[in-house]
C-alpha positions as CSV (number, residue, x, y, z in Angstrom):
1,X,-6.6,-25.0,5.5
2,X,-5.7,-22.1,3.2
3,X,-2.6,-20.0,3.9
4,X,-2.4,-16.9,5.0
5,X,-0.9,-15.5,1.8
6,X,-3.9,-17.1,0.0
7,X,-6.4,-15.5,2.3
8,X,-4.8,-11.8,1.7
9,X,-4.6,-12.6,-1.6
10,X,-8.5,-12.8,-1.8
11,X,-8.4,-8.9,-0.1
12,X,-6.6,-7.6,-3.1
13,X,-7.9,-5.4,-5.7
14,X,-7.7,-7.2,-9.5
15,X,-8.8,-10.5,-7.5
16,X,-12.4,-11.6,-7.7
17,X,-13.9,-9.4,-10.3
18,X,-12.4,-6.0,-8.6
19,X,-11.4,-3.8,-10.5
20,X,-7.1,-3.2,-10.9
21,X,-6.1,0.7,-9.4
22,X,-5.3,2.9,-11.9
23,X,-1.4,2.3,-12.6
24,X,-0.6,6.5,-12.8
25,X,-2.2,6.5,-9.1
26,X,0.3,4.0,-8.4
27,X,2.8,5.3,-10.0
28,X,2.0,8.7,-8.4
29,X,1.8,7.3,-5.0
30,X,5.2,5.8,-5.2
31,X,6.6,9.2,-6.4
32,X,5.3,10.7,-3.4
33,X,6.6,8.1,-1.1
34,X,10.0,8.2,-2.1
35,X,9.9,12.3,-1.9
36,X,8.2,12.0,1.2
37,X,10.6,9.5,2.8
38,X,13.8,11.3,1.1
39,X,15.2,7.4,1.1
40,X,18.1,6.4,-1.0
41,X,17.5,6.1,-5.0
42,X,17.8,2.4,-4.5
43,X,14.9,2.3,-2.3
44,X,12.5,-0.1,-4.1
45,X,8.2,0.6,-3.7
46,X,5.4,-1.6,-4.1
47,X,1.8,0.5,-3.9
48,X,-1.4,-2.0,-3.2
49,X,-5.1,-1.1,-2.4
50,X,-6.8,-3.6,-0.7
51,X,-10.4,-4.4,-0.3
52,X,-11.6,-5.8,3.1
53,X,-15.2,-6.8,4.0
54,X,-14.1,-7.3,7.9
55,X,-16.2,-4.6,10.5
56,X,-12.8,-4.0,11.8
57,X,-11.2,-2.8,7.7
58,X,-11.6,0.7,6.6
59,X,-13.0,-1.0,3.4
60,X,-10.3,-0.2,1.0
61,X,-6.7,0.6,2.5
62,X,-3.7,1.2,0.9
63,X,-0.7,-0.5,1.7
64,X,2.6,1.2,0.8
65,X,6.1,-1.5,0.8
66,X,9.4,0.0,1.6
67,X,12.0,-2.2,0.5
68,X,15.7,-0.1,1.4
69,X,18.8,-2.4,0.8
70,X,19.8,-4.0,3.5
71,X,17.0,-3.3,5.7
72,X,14.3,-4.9,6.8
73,X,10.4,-4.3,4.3
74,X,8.7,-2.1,5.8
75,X,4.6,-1.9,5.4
76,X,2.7,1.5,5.6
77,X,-0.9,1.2,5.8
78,X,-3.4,4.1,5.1
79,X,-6.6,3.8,5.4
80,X,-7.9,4.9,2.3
81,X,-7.9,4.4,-1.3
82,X,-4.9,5.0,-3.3
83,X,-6.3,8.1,-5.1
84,X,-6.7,9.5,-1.8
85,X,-3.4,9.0,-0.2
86,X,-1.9,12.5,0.3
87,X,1.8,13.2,1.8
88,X,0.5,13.4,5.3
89,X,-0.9,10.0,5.2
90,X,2.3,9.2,4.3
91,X,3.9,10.6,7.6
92,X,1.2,9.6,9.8
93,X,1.7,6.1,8.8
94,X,5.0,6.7,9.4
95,X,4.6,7.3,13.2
96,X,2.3,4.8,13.7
């Protein structure tokens, strides 16, 4: 049996003949996290779109990491693609 980690893995763009997101959206989306969130300087980001073929997926989602010192990663999931992902999405995952 596969792990878990494997199986996501399969989801991501860059896997399978999907093409990578644009590394200035990334870059860009991680800017606007970190002004969003107002969080420390030392407040690492990782920025992923994901593709899922599940009913249930929004079909591409974007999955934001929040990794403050000495606190617990946090994962902020909006579902859309990375170019789309505007501050409010950023909020709303927040509260959810």
């Amino acid at each position: 049996m596969r792990s878990p980690v494997a199986l996501f893995g399969a989801f991501m763009r860059g896997t399978f003949g999907l093409p990578k997101p644009d590394r200035q959206e990334v870059e860009r989306v991680k800017e606007l996290a970190r002004s969003t969130l107002q969080l420390s300087p030392d407040t690492a980001f990782a920025v992923n779109e994901i593709a899922c073929n599940d009913p249930g997926c929004p079909g591409l989602e974007t999955v934001i990491l929040v990794m403050e010192p000495g606190r617990k990663t946090r994962a902020l999931k909006i579902p859309k693609p990375l170019d789309e992902v505007v501050e409010q999405d950023i909020l709303t995952a927040i509260e959810g």
